[in-house]
PDB file of N, CA, C and O in Angstrom:
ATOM      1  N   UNK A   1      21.867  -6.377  10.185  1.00  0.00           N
ATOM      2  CA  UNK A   1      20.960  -5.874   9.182  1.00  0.00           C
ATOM      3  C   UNK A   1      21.662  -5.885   7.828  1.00  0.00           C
ATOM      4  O   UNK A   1      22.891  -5.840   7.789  1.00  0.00           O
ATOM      5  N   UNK A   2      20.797  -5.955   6.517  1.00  0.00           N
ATOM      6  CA  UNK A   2      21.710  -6.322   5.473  1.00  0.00           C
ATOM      7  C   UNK A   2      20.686  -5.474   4.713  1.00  0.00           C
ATOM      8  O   UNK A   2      20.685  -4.250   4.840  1.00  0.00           O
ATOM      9  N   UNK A   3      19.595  -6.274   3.726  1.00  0.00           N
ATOM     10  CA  UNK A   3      18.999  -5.373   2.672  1.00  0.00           C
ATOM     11  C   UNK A   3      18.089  -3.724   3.178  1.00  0.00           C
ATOM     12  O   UNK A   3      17.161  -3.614   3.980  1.00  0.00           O
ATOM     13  N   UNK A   4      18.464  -3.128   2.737  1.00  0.00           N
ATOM     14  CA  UNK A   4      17.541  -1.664   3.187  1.00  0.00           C
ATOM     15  C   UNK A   4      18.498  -1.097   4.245  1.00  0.00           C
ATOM     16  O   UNK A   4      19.112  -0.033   4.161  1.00  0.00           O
ATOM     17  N   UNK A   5      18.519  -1.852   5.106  1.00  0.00           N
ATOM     18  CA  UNK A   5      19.230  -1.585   6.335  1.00  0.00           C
ATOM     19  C   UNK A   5      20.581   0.155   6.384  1.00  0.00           C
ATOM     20  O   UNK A   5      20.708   1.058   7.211  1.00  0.00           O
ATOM     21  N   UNK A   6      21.151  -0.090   5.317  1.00  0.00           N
ATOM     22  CA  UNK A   6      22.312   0.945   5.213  1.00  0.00           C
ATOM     23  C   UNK A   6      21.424   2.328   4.724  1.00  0.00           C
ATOM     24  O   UNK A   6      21.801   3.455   5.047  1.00  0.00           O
ATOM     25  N   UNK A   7      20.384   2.127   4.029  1.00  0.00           N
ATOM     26  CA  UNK A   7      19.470   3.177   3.213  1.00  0.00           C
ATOM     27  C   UNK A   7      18.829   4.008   4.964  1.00  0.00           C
ATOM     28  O   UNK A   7      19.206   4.942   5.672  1.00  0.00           O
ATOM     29  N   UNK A   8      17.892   3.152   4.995  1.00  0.00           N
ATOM     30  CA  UNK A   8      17.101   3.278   6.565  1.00  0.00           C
ATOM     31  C   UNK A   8      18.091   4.015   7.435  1.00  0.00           C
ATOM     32  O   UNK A   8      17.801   5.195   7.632  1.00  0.00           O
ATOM     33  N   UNK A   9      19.079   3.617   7.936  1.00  0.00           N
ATOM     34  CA  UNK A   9      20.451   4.267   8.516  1.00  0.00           C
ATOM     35  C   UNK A   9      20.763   5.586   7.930  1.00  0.00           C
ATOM     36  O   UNK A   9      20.275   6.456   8.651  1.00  0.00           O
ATOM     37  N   UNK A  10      21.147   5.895   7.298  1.00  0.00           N
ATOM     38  CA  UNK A  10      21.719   6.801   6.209  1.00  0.00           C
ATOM     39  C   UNK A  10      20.203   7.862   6.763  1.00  0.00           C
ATOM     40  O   UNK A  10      20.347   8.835   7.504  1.00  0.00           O
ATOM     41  N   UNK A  11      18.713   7.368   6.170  1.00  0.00           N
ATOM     42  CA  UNK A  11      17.625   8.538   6.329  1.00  0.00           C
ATOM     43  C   UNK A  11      17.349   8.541   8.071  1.00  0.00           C
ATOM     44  O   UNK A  11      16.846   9.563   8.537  1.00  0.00           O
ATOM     45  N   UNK A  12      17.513   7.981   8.529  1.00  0.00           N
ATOM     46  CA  UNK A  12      17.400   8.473  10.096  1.00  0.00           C
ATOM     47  C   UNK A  12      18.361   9.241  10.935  1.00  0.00           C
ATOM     48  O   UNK A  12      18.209   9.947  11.932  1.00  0.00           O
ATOM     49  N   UNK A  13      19.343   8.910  10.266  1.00  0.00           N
ATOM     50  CA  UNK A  13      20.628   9.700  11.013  1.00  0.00           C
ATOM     51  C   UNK A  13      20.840  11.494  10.594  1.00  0.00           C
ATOM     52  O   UNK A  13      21.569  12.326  11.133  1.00  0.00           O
ATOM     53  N   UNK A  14      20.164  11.597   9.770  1.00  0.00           N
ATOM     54  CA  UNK A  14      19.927  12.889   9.348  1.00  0.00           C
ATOM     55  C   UNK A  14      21.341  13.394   8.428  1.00  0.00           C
ATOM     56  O   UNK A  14      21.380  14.588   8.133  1.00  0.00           O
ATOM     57  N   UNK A  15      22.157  12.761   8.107  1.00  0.00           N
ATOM     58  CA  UNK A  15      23.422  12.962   7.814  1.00  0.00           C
ATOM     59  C   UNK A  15      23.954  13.779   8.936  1.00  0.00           C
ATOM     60  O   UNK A  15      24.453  14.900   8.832  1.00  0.00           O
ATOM     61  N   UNK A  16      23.786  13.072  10.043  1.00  0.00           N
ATOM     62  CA  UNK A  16      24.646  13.118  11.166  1.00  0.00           C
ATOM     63  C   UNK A  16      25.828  11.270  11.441  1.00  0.00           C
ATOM     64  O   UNK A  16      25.497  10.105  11.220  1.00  0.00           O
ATOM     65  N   UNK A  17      26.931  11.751  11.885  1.00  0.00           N
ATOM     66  CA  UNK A  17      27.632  10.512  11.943  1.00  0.00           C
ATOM     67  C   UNK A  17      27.251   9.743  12.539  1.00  0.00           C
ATOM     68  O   UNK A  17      27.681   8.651  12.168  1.00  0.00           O
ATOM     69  N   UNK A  18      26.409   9.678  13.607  1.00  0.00           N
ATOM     70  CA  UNK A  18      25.674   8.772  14.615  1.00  0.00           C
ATOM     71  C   UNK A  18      24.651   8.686  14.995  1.00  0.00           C
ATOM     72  O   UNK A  18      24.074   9.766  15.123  1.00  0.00           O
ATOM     73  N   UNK A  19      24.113   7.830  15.257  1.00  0.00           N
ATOM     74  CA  UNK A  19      22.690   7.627  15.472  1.00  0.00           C
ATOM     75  C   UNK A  19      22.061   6.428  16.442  1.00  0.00           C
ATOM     76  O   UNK A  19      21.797   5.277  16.094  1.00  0.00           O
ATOM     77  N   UNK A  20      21.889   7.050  17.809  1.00  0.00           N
ATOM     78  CA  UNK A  20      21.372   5.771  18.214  1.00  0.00           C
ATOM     79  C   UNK A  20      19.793   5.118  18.228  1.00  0.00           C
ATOM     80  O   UNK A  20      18.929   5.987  18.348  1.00  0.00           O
ATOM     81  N   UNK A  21      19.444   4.153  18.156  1.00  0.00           N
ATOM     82  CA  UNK A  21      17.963   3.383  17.954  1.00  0.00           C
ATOM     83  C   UNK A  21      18.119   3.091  19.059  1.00  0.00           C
ATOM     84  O   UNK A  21      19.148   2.672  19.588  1.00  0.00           O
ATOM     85  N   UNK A  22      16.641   3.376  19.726  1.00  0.00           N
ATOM     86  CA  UNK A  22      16.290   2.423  20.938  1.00  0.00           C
ATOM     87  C   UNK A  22      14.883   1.750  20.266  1.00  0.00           C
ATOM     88  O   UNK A  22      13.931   2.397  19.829  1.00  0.00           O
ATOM     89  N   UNK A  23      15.019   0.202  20.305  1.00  0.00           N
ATOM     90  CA  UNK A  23      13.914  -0.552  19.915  1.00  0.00           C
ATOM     91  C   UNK A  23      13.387  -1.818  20.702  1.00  0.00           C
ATOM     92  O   UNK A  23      14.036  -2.314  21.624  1.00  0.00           O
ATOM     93  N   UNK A  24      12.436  -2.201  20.371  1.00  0.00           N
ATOM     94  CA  UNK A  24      11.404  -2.899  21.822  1.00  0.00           C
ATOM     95  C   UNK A  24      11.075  -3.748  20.827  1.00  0.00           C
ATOM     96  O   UNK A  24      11.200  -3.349  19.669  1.00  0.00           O
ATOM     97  N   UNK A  25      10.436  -5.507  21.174  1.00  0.00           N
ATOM     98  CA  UNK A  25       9.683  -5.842  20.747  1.00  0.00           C
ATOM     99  C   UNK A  25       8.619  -6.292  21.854  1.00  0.00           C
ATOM    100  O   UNK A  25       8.171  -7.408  22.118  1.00  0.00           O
ATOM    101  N   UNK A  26       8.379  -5.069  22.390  1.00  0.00           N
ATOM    102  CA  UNK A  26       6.949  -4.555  23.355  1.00  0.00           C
ATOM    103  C   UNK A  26       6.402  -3.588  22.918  1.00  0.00           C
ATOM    104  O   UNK A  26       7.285  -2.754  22.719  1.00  0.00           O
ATOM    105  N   UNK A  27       5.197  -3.094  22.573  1.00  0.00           N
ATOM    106  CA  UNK A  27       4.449  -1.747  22.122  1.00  0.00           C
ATOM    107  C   UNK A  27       3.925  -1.170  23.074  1.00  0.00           C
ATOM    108  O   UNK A  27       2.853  -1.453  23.609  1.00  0.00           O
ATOM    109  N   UNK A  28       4.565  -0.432  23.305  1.00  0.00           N
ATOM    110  CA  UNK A  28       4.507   0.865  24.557  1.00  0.00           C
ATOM    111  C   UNK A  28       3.563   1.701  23.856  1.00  0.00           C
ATOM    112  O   UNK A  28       3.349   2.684  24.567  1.00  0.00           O
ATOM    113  N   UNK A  29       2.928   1.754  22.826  1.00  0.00           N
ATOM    114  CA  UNK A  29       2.071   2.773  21.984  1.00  0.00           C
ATOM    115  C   UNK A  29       3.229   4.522  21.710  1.00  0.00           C
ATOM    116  O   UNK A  29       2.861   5.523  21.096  1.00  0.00           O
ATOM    117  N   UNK A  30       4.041   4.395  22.127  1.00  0.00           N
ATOM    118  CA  UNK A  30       4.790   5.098  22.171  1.00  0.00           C
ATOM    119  C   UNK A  30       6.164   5.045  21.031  1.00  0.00           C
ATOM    120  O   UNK A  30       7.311   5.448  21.227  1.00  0.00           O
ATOM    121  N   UNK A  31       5.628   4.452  19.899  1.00  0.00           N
ATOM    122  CA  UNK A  31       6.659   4.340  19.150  1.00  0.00           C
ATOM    123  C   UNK A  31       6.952   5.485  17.990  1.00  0.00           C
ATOM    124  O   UNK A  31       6.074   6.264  17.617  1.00  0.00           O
ATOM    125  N   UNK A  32       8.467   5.483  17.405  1.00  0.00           N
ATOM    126  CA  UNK A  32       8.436   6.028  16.243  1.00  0.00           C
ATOM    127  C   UNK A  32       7.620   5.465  15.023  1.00  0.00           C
ATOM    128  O   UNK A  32       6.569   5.965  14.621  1.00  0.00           O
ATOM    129  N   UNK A  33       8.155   4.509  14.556  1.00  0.00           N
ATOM    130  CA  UNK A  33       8.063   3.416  14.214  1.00  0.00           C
ATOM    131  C   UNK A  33       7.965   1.939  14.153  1.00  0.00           C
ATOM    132  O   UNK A  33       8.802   1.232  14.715  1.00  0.00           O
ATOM    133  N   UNK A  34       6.882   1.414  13.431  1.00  0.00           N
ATOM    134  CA  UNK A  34       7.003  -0.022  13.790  1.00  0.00           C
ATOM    135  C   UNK A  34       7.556  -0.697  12.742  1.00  0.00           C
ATOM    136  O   UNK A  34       7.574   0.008  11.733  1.00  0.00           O
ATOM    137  N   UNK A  35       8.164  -2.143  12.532  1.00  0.00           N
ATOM    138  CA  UNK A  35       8.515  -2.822  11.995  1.00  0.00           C
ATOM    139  C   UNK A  35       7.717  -4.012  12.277  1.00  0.00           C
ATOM    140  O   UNK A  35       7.681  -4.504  13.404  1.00  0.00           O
ATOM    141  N   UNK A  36       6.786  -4.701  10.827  1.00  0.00           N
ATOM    142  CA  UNK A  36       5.690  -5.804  11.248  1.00  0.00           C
ATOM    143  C   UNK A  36       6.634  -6.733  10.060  1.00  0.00           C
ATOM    144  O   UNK A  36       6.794  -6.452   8.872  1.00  0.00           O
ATOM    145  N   UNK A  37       7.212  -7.988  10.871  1.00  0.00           N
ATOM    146  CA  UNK A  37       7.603  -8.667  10.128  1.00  0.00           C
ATOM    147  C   UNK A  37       6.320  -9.606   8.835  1.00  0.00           C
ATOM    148  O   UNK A  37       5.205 -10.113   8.963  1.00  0.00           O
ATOM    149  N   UNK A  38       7.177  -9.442   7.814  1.00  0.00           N
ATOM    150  CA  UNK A  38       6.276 -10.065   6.385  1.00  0.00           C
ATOM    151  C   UNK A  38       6.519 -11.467   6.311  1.00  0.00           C
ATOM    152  O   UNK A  38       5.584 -12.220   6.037  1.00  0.00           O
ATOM    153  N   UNK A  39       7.916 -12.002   6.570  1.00  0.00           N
ATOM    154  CA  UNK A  39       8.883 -13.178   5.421  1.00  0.00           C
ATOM    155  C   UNK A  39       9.545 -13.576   6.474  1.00  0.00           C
ATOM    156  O   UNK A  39      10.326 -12.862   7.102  1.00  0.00           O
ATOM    157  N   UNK A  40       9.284 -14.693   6.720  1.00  0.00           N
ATOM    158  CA  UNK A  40      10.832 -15.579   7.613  1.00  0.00           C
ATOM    159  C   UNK A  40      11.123 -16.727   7.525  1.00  0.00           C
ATOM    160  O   UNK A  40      10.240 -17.585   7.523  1.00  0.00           O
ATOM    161  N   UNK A  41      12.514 -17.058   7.425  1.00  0.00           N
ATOM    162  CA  UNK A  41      13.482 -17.970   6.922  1.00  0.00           C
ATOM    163  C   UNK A  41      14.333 -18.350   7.760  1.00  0.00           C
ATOM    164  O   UNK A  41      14.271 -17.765   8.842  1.00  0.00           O
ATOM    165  N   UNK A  42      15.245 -19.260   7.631  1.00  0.00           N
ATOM    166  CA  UNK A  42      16.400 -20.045   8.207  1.00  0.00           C
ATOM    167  C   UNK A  42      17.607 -18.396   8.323  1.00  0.00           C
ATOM    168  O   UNK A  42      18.557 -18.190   9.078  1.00  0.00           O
ATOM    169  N   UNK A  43      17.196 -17.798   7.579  1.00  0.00           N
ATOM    170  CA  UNK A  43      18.114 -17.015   7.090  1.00  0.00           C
ATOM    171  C   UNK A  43      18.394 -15.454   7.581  1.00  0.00           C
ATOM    172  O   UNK A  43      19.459 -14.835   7.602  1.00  0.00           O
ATOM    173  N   UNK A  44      16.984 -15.016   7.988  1.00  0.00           N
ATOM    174  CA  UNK A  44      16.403 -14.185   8.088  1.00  0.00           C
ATOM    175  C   UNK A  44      14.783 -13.581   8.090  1.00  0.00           C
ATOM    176  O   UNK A  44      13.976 -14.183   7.382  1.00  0.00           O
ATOM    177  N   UNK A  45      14.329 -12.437   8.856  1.00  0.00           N
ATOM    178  CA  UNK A  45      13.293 -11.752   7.958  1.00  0.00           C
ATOM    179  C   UNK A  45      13.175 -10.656   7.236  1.00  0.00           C
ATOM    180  O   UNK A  45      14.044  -9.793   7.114  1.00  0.00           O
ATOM    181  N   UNK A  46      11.886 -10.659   6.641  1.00  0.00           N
ATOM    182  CA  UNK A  46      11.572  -9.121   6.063  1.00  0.00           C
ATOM    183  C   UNK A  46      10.759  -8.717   7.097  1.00  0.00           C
ATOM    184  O   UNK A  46      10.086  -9.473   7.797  1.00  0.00           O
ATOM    185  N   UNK A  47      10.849  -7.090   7.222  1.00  0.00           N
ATOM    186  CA  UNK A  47      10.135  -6.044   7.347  1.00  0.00           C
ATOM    187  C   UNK A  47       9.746  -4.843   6.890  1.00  0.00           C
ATOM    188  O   UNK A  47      10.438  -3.840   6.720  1.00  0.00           O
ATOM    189  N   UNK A  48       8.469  -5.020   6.680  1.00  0.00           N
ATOM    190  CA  UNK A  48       7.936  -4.056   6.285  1.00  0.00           C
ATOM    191  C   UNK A  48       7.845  -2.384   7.583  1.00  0.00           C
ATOM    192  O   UNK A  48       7.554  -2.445   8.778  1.00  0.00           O
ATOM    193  N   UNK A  49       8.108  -1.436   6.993  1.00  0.00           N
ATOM    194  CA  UNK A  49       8.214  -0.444   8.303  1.00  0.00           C
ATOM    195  C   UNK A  49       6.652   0.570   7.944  1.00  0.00           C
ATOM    196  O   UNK A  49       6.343   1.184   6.922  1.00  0.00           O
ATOM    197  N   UNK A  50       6.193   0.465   8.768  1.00  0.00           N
ATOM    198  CA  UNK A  50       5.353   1.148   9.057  1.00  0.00           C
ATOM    199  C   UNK A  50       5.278   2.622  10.029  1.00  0.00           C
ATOM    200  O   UNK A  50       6.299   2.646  10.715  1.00  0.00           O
ATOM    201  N   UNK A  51       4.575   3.607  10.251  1.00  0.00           N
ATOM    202  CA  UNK A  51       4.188   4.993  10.931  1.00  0.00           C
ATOM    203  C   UNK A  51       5.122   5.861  10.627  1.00  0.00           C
ATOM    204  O   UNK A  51       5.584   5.730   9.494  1.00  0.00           O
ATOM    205  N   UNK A  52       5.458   6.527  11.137  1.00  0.00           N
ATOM    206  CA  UNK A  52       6.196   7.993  10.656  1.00  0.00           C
ATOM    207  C   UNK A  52       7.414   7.583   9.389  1.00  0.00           C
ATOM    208  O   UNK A  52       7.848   8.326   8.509  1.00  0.00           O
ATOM    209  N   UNK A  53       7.706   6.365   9.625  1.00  0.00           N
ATOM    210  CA  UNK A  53       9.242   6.369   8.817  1.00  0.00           C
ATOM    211  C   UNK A  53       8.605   5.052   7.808  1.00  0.00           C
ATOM    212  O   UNK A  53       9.123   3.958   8.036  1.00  0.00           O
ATOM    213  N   UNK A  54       7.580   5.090   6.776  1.00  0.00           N
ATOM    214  CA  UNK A  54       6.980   4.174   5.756  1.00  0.00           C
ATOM    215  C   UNK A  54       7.566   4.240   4.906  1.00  0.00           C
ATOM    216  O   UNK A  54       7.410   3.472   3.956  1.00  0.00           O
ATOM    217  N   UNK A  55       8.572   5.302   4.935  1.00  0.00           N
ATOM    218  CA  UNK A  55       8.732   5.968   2.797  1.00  0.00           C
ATOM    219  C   UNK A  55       9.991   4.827   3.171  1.00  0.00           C
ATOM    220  O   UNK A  55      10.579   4.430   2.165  1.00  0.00           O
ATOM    221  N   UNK A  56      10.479   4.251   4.491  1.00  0.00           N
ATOM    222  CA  UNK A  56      11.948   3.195   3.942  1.00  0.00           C
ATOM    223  C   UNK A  56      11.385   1.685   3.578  1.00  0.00           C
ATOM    224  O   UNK A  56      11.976   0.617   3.418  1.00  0.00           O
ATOM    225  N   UNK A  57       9.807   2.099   3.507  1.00  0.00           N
ATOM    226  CA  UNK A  57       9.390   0.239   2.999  1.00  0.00           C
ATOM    227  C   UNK A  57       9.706  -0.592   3.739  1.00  0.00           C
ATOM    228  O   UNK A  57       9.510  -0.541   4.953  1.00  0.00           O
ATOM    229  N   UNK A  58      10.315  -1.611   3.067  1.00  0.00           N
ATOM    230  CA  UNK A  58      10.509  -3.099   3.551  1.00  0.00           C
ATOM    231  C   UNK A  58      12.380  -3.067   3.788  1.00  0.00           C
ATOM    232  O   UNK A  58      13.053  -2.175   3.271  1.00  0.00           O
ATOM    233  N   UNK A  59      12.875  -3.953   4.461  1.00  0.00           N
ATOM    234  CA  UNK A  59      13.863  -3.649   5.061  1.00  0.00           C
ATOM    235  C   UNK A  59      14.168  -5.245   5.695  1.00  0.00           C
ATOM    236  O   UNK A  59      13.300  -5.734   6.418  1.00  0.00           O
ATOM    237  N   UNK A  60      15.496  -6.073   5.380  1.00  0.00           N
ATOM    238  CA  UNK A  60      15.395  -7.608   5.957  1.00  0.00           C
ATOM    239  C   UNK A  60      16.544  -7.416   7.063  1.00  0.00           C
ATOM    240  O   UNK A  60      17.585  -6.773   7.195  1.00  0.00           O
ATOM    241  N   UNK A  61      15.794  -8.308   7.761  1.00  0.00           N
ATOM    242  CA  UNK A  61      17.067  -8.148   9.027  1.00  0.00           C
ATOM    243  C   UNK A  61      17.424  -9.491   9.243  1.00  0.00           C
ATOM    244  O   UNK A  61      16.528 -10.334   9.281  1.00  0.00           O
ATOM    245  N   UNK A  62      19.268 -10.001   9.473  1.00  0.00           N
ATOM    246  CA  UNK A  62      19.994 -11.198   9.316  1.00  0.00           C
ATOM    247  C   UNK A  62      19.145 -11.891  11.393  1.00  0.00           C
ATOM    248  O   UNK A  62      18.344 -11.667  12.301  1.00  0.00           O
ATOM    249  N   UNK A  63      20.030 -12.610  10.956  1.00  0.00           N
ATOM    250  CA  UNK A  63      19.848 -13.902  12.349  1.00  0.00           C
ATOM    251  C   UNK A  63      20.572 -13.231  13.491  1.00  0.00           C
ATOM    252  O   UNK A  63      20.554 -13.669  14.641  1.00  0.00           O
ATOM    253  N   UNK A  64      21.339 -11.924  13.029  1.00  0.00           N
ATOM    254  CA  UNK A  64      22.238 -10.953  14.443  1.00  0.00           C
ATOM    255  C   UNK A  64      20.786 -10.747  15.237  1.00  0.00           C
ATOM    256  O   UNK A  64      20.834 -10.960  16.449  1.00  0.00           O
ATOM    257  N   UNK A  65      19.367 -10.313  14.614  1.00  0.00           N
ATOM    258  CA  UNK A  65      18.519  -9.940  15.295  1.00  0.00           C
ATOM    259  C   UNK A  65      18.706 -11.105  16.361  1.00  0.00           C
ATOM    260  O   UNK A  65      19.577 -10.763  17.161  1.00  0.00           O
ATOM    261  N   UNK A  66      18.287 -12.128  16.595  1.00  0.00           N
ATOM    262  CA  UNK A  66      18.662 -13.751  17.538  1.00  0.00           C
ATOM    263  C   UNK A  66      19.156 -12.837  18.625  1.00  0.00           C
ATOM    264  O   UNK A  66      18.450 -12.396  19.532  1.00  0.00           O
ATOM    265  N   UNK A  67      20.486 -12.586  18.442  1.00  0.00           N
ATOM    266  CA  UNK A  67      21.560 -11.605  19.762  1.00  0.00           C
ATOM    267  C   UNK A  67      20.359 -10.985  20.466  1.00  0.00           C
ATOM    268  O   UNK A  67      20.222 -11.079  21.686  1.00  0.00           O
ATOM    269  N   UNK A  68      19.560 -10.400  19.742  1.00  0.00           N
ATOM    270  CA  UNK A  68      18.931  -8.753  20.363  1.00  0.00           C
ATOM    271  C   UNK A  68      17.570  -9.629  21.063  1.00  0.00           C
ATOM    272  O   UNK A  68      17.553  -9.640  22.293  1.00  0.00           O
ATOM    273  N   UNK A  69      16.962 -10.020  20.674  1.00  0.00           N
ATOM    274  CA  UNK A  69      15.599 -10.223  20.667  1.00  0.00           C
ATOM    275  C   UNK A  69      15.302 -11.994  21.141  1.00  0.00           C
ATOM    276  O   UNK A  69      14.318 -12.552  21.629  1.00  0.00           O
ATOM    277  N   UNK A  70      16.344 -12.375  20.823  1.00  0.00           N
ATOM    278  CA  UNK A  70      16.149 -14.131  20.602  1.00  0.00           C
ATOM    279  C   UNK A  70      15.407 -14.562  20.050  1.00  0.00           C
ATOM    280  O   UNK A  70      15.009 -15.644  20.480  1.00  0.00           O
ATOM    281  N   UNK A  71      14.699 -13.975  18.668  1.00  0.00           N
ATOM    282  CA  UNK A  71      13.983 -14.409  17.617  1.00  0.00           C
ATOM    283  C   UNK A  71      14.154 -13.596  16.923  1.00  0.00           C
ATOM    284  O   UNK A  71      14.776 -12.589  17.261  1.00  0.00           O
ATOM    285  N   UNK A  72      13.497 -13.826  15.341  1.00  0.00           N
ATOM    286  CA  UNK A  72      13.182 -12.410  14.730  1.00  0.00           C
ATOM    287  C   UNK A  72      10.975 -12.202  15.382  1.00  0.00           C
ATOM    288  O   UNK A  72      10.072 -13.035  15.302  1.00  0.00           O
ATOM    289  N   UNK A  73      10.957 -10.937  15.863  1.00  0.00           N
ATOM    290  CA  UNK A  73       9.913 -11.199  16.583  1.00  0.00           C
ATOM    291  C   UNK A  73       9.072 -10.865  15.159  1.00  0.00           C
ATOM    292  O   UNK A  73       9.505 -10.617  14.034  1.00  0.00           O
ATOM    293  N   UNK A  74       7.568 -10.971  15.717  1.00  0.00           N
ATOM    294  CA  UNK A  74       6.309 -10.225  14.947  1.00  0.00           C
ATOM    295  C   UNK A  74       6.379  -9.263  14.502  1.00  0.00           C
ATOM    296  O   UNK A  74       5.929  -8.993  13.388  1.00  0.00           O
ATOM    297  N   UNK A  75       7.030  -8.392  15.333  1.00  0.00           N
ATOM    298  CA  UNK A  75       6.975  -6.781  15.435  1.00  0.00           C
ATOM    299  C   UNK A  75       7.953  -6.185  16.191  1.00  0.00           C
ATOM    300  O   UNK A  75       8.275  -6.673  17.274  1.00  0.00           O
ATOM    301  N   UNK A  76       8.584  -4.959  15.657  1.00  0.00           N
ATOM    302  CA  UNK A  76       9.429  -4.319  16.444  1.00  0.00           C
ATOM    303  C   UNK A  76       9.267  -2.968  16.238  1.00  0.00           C
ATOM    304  O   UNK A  76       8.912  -2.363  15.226  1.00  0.00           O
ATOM    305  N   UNK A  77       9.638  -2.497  17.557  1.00  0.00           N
ATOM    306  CA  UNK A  77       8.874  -0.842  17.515  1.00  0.00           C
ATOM    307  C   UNK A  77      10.322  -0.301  17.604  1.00  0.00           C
ATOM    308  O   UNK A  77      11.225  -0.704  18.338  1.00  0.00           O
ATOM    309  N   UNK A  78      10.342   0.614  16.775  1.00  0.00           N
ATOM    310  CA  UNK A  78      11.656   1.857  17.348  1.00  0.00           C
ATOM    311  C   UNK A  78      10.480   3.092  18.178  1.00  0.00           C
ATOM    312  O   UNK A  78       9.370   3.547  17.899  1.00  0.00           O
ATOM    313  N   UNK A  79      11.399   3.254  19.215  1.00  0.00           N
ATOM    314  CA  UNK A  79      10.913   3.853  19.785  1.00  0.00           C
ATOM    315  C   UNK A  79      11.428   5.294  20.105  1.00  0.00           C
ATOM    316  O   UNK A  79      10.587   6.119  20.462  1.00  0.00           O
ATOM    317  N   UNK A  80      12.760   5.672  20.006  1.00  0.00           N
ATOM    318  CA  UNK A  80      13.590   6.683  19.963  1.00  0.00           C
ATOM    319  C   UNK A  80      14.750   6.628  19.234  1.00  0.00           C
ATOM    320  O   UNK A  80      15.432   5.613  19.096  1.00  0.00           O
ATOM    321  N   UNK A  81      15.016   7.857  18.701  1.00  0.00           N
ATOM    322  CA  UNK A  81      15.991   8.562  17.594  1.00  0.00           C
ATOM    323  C   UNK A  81      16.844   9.404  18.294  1.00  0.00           C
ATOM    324  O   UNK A  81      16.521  10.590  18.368  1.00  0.00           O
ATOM    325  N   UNK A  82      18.379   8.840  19.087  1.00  0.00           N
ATOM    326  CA  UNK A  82      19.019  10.156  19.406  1.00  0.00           C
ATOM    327  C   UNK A  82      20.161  10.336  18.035  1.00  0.00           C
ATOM    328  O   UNK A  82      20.576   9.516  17.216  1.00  0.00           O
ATOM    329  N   UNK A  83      20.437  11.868  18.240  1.00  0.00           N
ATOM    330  CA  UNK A  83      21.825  11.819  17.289  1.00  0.00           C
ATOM    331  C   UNK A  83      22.842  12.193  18.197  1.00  0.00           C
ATOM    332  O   UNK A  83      24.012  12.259  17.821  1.00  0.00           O
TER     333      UNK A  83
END
């Protein structure tokens, strides 16, 4: 993760040192948040974040997503916030 990414981090973690994300690109309807990709490139995408956590906007995530997902998908749901 690169643009937004450290901001987004920083407001979810509560200014706690750690924070783990559990995220799906399956919609269990059960999400915190979704992430609906906008923009995609050789390079990367954008996402825009949508439901409880909107106020972090748009947010681009690098080609590491590939590792996680093996694409950058449509959509990605966070689904749980531990600290």
């Amino acid at each position: 993760m690169v643009m937004g990414s450290d901001e987004a981090l920083d407001y979810l973690s509560q200014d706690k040192n750690e924070v783990t994300l559990t995220l799906s690109d399956e919609n269990t309807y059960e999400y915190v948040a979704h992430f609906n990709r906008t923009e995609h490139d050789d390079d990367g995408a954008y996402y825009q974040v949508c439901g409880n956590y909107d106020i972090l906007g748009q947010i681009w995530l690098c080609n590491v997503t590939h590792d996680v997902f093996g694409e950058h998908p449509e959509d990605i749901y966070l689904l749980n916030i531990k600290y």
